[in-house]
Structures are given as structure tokens and as C-alpha cells.
N, C-alpha and C positions, 0 to 999 in steps of 0.2 A: 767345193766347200765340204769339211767333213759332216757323216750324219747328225752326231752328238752337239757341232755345234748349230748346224740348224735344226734339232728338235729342241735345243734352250732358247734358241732365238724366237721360237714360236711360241714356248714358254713367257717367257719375257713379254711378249707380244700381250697375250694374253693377261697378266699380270697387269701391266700397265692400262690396256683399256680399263679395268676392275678397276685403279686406284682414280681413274680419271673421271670414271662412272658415277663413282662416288662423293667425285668434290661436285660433279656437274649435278647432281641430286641433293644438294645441302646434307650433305652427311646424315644422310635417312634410312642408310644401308643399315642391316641390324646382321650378326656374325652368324655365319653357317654352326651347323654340327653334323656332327657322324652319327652314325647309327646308333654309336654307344653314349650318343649325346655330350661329349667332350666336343670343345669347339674348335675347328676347323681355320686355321689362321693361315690368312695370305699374306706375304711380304709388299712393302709398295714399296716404288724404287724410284727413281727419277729417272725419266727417259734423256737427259743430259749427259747423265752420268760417260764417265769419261772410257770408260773404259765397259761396255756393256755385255759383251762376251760374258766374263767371269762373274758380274752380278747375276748375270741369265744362267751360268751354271751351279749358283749357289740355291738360286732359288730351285732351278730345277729338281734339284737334289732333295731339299724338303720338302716339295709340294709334293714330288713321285707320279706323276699319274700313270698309268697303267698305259700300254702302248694300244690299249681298245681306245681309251680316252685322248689321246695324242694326237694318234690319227683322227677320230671325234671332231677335235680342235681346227686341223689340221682343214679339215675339209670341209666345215662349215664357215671355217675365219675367211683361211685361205689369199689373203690382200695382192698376194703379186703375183695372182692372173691377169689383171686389169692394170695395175699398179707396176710394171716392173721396176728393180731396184732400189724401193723405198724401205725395204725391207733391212738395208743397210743406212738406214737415217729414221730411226724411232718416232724423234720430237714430227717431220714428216708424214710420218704414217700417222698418227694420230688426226693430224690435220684433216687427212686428205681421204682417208680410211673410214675412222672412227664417229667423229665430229665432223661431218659435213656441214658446213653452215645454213641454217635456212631463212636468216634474215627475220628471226622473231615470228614466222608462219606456224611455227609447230612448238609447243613449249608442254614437257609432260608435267602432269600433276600430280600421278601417281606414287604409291607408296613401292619403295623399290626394296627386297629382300636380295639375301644373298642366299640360295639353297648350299647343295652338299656337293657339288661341285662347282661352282663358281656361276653357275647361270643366274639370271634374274626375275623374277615374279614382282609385275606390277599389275598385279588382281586383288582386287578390294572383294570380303565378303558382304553380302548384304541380307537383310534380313527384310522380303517383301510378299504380299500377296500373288501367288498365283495363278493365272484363272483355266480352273478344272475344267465349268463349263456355264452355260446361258439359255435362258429361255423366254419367251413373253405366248402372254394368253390373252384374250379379248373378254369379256362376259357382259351382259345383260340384266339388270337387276331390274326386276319389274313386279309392281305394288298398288296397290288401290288402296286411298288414306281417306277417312271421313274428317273433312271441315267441322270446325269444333263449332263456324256460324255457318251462313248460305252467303257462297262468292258470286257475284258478278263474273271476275275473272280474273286470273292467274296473273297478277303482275311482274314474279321471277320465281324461279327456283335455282337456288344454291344447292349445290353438291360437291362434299370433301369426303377424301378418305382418312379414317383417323385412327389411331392405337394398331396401328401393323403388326403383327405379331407373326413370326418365320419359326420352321420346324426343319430340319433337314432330316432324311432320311434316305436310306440308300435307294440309289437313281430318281427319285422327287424333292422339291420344295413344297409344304405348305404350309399354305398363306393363310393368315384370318385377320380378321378385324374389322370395323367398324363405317359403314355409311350414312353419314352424318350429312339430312339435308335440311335445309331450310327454306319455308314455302311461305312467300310473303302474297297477298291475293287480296282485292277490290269485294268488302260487302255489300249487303241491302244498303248499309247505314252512310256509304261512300270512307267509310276508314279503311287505311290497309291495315292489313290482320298480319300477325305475322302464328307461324303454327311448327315444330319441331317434329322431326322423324328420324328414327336411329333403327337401322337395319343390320345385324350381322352378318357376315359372311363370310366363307369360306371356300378353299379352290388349292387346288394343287396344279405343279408344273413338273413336267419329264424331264430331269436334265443328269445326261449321263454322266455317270463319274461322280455323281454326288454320294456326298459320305454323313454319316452324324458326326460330331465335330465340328465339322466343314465351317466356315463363315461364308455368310449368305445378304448379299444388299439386295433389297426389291424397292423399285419405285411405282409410285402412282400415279396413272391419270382419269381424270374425269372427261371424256371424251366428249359425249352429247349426252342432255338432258330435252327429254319431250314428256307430252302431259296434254291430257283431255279431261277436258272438265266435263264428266258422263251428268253431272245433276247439281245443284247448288250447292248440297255438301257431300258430294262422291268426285274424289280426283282419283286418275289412272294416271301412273308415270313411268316412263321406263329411263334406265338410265346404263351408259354403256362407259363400261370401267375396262382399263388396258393395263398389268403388271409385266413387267422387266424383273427378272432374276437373275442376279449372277453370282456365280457361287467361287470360291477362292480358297484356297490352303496357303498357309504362311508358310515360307521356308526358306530356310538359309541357302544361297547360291553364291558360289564363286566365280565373278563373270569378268567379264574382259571392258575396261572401261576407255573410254575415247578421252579426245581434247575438242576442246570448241565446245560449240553449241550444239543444239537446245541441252540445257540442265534439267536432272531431277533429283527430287528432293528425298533421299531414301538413308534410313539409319543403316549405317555402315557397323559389320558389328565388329567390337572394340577385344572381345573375349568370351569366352565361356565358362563353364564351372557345373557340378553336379555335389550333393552331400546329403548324405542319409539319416532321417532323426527317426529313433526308437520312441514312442510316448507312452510313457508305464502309469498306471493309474489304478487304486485300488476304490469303487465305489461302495456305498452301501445304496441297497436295493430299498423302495419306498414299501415292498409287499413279500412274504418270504416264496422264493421260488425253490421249485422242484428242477429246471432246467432253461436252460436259454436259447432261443428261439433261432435269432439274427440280430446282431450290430453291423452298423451303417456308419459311414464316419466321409467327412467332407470338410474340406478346407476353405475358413471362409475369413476374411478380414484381413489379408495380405496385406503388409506395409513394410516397405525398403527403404533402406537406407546404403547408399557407396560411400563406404571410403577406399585408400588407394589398397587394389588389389584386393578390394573386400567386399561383398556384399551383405549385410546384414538384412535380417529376414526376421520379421515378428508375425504372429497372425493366433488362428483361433482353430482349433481341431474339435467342430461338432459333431457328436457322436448320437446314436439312437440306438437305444437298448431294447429289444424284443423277449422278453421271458413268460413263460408261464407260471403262473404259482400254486404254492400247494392246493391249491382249491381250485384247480385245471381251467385257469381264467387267464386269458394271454394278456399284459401288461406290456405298458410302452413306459419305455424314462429318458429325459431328455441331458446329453452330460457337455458340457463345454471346457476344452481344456487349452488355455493361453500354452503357446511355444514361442521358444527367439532360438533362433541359429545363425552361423554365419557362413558362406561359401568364397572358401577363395579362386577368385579371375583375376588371371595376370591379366593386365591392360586396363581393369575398369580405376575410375577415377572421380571423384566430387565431379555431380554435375551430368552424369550421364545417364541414360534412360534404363531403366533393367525389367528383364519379363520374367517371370518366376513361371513354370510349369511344375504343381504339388500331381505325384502320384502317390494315391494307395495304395502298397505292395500286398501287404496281409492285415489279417487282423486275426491276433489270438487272446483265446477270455479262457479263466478257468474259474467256476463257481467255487469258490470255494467251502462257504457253506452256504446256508437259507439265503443270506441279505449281505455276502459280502461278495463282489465281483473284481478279479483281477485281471488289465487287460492292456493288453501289448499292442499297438498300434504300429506299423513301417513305412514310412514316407518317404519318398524320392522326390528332390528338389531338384529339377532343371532349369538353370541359371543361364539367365543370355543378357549382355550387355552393350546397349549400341550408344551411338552416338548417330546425330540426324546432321548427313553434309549435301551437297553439291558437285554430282559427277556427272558427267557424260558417260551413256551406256552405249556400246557398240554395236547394233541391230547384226541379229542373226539367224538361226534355226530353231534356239533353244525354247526355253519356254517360255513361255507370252505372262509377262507383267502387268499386273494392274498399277501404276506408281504417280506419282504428283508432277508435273513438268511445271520448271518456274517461267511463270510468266513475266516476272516485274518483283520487283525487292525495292524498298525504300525506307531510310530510317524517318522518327519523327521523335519534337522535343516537346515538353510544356513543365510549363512551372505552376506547382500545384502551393497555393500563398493562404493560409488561413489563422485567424486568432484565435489562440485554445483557453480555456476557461479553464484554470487549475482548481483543482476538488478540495486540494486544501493550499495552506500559505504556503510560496515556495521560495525557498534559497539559492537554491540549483538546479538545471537540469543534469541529469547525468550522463544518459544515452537515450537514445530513441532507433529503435529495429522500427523498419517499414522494408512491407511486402505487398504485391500486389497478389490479390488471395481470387482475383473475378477476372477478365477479361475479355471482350469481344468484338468479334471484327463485321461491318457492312461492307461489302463490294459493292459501289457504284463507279459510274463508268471514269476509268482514269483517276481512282480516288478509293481510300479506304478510309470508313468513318470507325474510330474506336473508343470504347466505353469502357469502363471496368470500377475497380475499386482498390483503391489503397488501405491495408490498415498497420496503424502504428502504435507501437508500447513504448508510453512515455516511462522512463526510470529517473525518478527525481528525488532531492533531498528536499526536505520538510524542515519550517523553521523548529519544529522541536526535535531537526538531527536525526532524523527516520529517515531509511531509504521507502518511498511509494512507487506504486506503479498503476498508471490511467493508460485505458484504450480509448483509441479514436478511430473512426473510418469516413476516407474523405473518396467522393465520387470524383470522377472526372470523366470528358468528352472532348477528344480533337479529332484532325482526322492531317493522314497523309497522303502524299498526289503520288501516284503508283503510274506510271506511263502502260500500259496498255492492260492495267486491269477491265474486266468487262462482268455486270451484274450476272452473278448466275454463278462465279468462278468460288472456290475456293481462298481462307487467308489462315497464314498460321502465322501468329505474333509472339513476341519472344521480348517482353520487358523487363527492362533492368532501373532500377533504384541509383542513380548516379552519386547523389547527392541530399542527406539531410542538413539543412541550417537551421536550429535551433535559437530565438532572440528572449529572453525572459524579460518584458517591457516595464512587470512589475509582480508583487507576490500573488497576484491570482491570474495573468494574465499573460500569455506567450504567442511569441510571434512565431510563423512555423514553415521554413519552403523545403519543398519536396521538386527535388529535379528528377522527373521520368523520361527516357527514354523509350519507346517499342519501336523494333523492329518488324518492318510486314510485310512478306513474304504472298505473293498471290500465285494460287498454283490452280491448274488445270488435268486432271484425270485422264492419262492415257494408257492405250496398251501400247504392246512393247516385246518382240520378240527378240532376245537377248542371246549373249554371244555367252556360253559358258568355258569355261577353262578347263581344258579335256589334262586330266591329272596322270601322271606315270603310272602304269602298269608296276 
């Protein structure tokens, strides 16, 4: 057989898995580009086709690959080592080559690209915590309290930890906050007494790799509580308290995702975006200054809005003005300035989660005179946008994940039926928005109980031809059966508003059903040493 036409034939080869790749992926494929970002188009061809030679050398012809890349092909495809002769029956090779059947064992999930030369990437990004590093400490808090009467004896003593408060700082955690006990005790008078004590404290833990920034969960226990009653009103108590730290950085990874089981429950990200705001502002000063000290500037009241390919970004740039004034007295002034911008990310969409990271680049002021300040503010806005799915992650070397593994999902329905009391005479209703603004979930065993709150904006017409508008908020309590939920687990719920029916039974009176659905989702906390996707040189 001549060269040319067995390197179209391999061509072709190739070609055709790619087209068949594609129908088997529900057409998920998204179009390569070149370097110069022009797109990269592959011919599909029918492996029927009657005459396959000459379509193999058509295509060969525009695709060109480089005789590095050929060979490439050549030796990693390769099918009639194992395969002899199939090479001359296409429809064949696909079968027996390509698509091996596995009888429904193996079915990918994945989101399939087409890179820049024809390969495939089914690596989802994700955006999860990773764990830097961990510590626990044991400690002993020990107190002698005066009874407020004369005990008999100590009938219990409660001890909680409360208001936790975390600092991270390079290679420590610390910890402060509040031991909150309660000493209930037998008097002269045979009544129990009950007596309150609130001990601060604070403690630090070693854990390397830790950074400021960093996020930081610490839990608590009250281990053992002992107590000698030295005198009718002198108690000694010691009480032993145990903190767990683990410390974690968020970061986007490109990992390699599995099929089957176990699932975890991790925002896949959708897109990204970055966009720069100037904030210019001329103040006047409340005292005339001679010069200025230090401004301070902080972003606070972040609020997002997606639409497709957009993210809109509103918030607040508090500023602090440090001047001296003519009368060599250092002044402070407080300045607050509303901004909205917008970042565009391909992929984001209604509906999906977004994390805005505000930096302050510079800040420049120029006095202009006494009492008027001019001042230029540069912000960097890093834009990430996810969406929360269900994948299989691959166990491997990389880095160890902190992430949700789903235990149990189950929907639940309830019909929420109440008669509303119109505020004035009504003709019509118009429309009614309802949102569920509260929500929350109990794990009990095999079961999730949930709470929350609807509210709704009635828009109705009035018999004197007005449009009005009355709120209402209606509580609600069901629960759903979760097969292997267990008390202690995680839930994340996800309700939807299916349906408002509106009944106007008469001018002051309405009948009113609200169909809610939630989804509940019961997850459990694991690590997780992940497979990353080693990217081309």
C-alpha cells in the first residue's frame, strides 16, 4: 500500500473517531482554536462513505498535520497491531476499536472539549477549600467562684464554649472566646440555686503553613468538668477544654473527575472575569488642614447580580481620612462612596453563585487647598463564577480537599393554603411574587425536618381602579425521608416556588395556595487527595 495513502487512512481514522466522539457526548464538544484564536475546523465524514480513499485524502489535505503530528497519531491510535485488517473496513474499526461496548458499566459524565489539535479534556474546574494544615490543644481552665448563698451541694455543673473568635497568623491559629458555665447547687434552704460564670480565654495553636487570610474552622469540646465544694460558699472547679483547627485556602483546581460513586458536592467553576474601577471624589474637609496624614479605603456591602455573560457588581468604598490641621491637631473624617460596575464572564448565567475578590491597588489624594481634598481611588475586581454540581473525583497525590460527599438527596412537596385579608376592597388580583427569604434544615436520623418562611407581594387592583400592593409572610414546617441521613450530618436545601393560585372569594378576602417544593441534599465532610491535570509544557 502506498505511504500517502496510509497516512490519509489514519487521517480519516482519526477524523471519524472525533465525529463519533461527539455524537456519543450529546454534542458537548465546544470548537478548538489556534494560537491566533481562529477556529480550528474538522471535517466529519461518514465511515460508509463509498468510496473512503479520496474523502481521506481531502480531508488530509486541510487538516495538514505536521509529519511530528502523524506519526504522534500514528503511534498512540495505532488499531492494527491487535486489529489486523480492519483498517480497510472503517464502520468495523469503530466498533471494535473505538467503542467497545461495556454493557451500561461505565457511562462518562464529563464535559468533553476539543483542544488544538484534535485531543480531548474532560476536566471540570473547581473552586474548593484546601487543607494547608491542622492542629488540636487540650487546656485546663481552673477557678474558684463565691456562692452568692451557702450550698449543701453541687447538684451539676454545665459548661459550654461560646462566641469563638479565630485570628490566623503566620504558622498559628488564635483562638479566644468565652466559657460560659452554669452551677446549679442544693442550699441551707433545700432550693436549687442556680449561679452564672463567664470566663475568657484565650490560646494559640502551631500549624504550619498557616497564613493571614487563610480560613480557619476550630471546634469545641468540653471534655470534663470537676468541682470541690472547699466551704458553703467557696467552689473550686477545673474544667478541661480540647480545640481542633484546621486551616484551608480556597483555590481553583483542574482535576480529573471519575464515574460512579461516592459524589461530591463542589461549585464547578462556570467562568471567570477581572475589571478595574477608578473612584474619583472631591471632599471638603470638616477643619482646614495644612496636610494629610493617611487615607484608608475598604470595600464593604458587595451585592451581585448575573446576567448571561455579566456580572454586575454594586457596593460601598469606605474611606478614612487622616489630616492634620492648621492648628497642628491630627483629624479623622469618615467618607462613603456607592460604586456599580460590571464584569464580563463568558459562561456565567441567571442563577449561578459569584465571589467577587475587591483589591485596593493605590490610593492618590492631592489637597488642594485648606478644606478641599481630591482623591483617586484603584480597585481590582476578581470575578469567579460557579455553579454547585455532582461529580466523582478521582483519588490521587495531589492536594487533599476539604469537600461535601453526598450522602442522600430527596425532594419534598407541601401545599402552603391560607385566607388573606385584603387591606382595602378588591376587584382583582394581578400578580403575586413569592420567595422563600428563610430556610432551614434538621438532620435526624433517615429524615430531614424543614422550616423556613415564604414571603409574598400581593399586586392588586382596588375598586377605585388603583393598582396596591400588600405583603404577607407565611411560615411553614415539613420534613423529608432522606435514606441514610444521620444526626450530626450536614443539609443544603434548594427551594423552588412551583406554583401560586390566587382565589378572590370576595372584596376583602382571598384564598391563596403556594406549591413549595425543596430539594435536600445531606452531605458529610471529607478529605480528599485529588488527581490534578498535569497541563502541557
Amino acid at each position: 500500500m502506498p505511504v500517502w495513502v496510509y497516512a490519509a487512512t489514519l487521517v480519516l481514522v482519526v477524523v471519524i473517531c472525533y465525529f463519533l466522539l461527539k455524537k456519543f457526548f450529546s454534542n458537548t464538544a465546544l470548537p478548538a482554536t489556534t494560537g491566533e484564536g481562529q477556529e480550528l475546523k474538522i471535517q466529519e465524514i461518514d465511515y460508509k462513505t463509498t468510496n473512503p480513499e479520496e474523502e481521506a485524502e481531502e480531508i488530509y489535505t486541510s487538516f495538514n498535520p505536521t509529519d511530528g503530528e502523524a506519526e504522534e497519531i500514528h503511534t498512540s491510535f495505532n488499531p492494527t497491531d491487535e486489529k489486523p485488517g480492519l483498517e480497510d473496513n472503517p464502520e468495523d474499526l469503530i466498533k471494535e476499536i473505538v467503542f467497545p461496548q461495556k454493557e451500561g458499566k461505565q457511562k462518562s459524565q464529563d464535559y468533553l472539549y476539543q483542544n488544538q489539535k484534535g485531543g480531548t479534556k474532560m476536566d471540570p474546574e473547581i473552586k474548593v477549600p484546601v487543607l494547608i494544615g491542622e492542629g488540636t490543644i487540650q487546656k485546663m481552665v481552673e477557678s474558684t467562684v463565691t456562692l452568692a448563698s451557702p450550698a449543701v451541694k453541687i447538684r451539676e455543673i454545665r459548661a459550654t464554649m461560646e462566641n469563638l473568635r479565630t485570628d490566623v497568623i503566620p504558622g498559628k491559629v488564635i483562638i479566644q472566646g468565652t466559657l460560659h458555665k452554669q452551677i446549679f447547687y442544693v442550699g441551707e434552704d433545700t432550693v436549687i440555686h442556680h449561679q452564672t460564670e463567664l470566663i475568657p480565654i484565650s490560646y494559640f495553636l502551631d500549624i504550619t503553613g498557616a497564613a493571614p487570610g487563610m480560613d480557619v474552622t476550630v471546634t469545641s469540646a468540653v471534655e470534663h468538668v470537676t468541682y470541690n465544694l472547699l466551704n458553703p460558699t467557696t467552689l473550686h472547679q477545673k474544667v478541661i477544654l480540647a480545640f481542633s483547627a484546621v486551616v484551608t485556602q480556597t483555590q481553583i483546581l483542574n482535576v480529573v473527575a471519575g464515574i460512579g460513586t461516592p459524589l461530591y458536592y463542589v461549585p464547578q467553576v462556570m467562568g471567570t472575569g477581572s475589571q478595574q474601577l477608578i473612584a474619583e471624589t472631591t471632599v471638603t474637609l470638616a477643619n482646614a488642614a495644612q496636610k494629610v496624614d493617611e487615607i484608608t479605603a475598604v470595600v464593604r456591602d458587595i451585592t451581585t447580580d448575573v446576567i448571561t455573560d455579566k456580572v454586575i457588581i454594586q457596593g460601598i468604598l469606605h474611606k478614612q481620612i487622616f489630616y492634620v490641621g492648621v492648628d497642628n491637631v491630627e483629624y479623622h473624617q469618615a467618607e462613603d462612596v456607592p460604586f456599580s460596575l460590571f464584569v464580563d464572564v463568558t459562561g456565567a448565567g441567571p442563577g449561578m453563585n459569584v465571589q467577587v475578590h475587591p483589591t485596593i491597588e493605590a490610593i492618590n489624594y492631592t489637597l488642594e487647598n485648606e478644606t478641599t481634598l481630591l482623591q483617586k481611588v484603584v480597585i481590582m475586581f476578581e470575578v469567579v463564577v460557579t455553579q454547585n454540581v455532582q461529580i466523582n473525583l478521582v483519588e490521587g497525590t495531589g492536594p487533599v480537599v476539604v469537600v461535601p460527599e453526598v450522602a442522600g438527596e430527596a425532594t419534598g412537596q407541601t401545599l402552603l393554603q391560607d385566607i388573606v385579608t385584603m387591606e382595602r376592597p378588591t376587584q382583582k388580583i394581578r400578580n403575586i411574587d413569592a420567595s422563600v427569604t428563610s430556610i432551614t434544615g434538621n438532620v435526624i436520623a433517615n429524615k430531614v425536618i424543614i422550616q423556613g418562611t415564604v414571603h409574598k407581594q400581593i399586586f392588586y387592583i382596588g375598586t377605585d381602579n388603583i393598582e396596591y400592593e400588600q405583603s404577607e409572610d407565611v411560615d411553614f414546617s415539613f420534613f423529608v425521608d432522606v435514606t441514610g441521613a444521620v444526626p450530626g450530618m450536614s443539609v443544603v436545601l434548594v427551594p423552588t416556588i412551583e406554583s401560586v393560585i390566587p382565589e378572590l372569594l370576595s372584596e376583602t378576602q382571598m384564598l391563596e395556595k403556594v406549591v413549595l417544593q425543596v430539594l435536600a441534599k445531606v452531605t458529610t465532610t471529607v478529605r480528599l487527595a485529588v488527581t490534578q491535570v498535569q497541563l502541557p509544557v
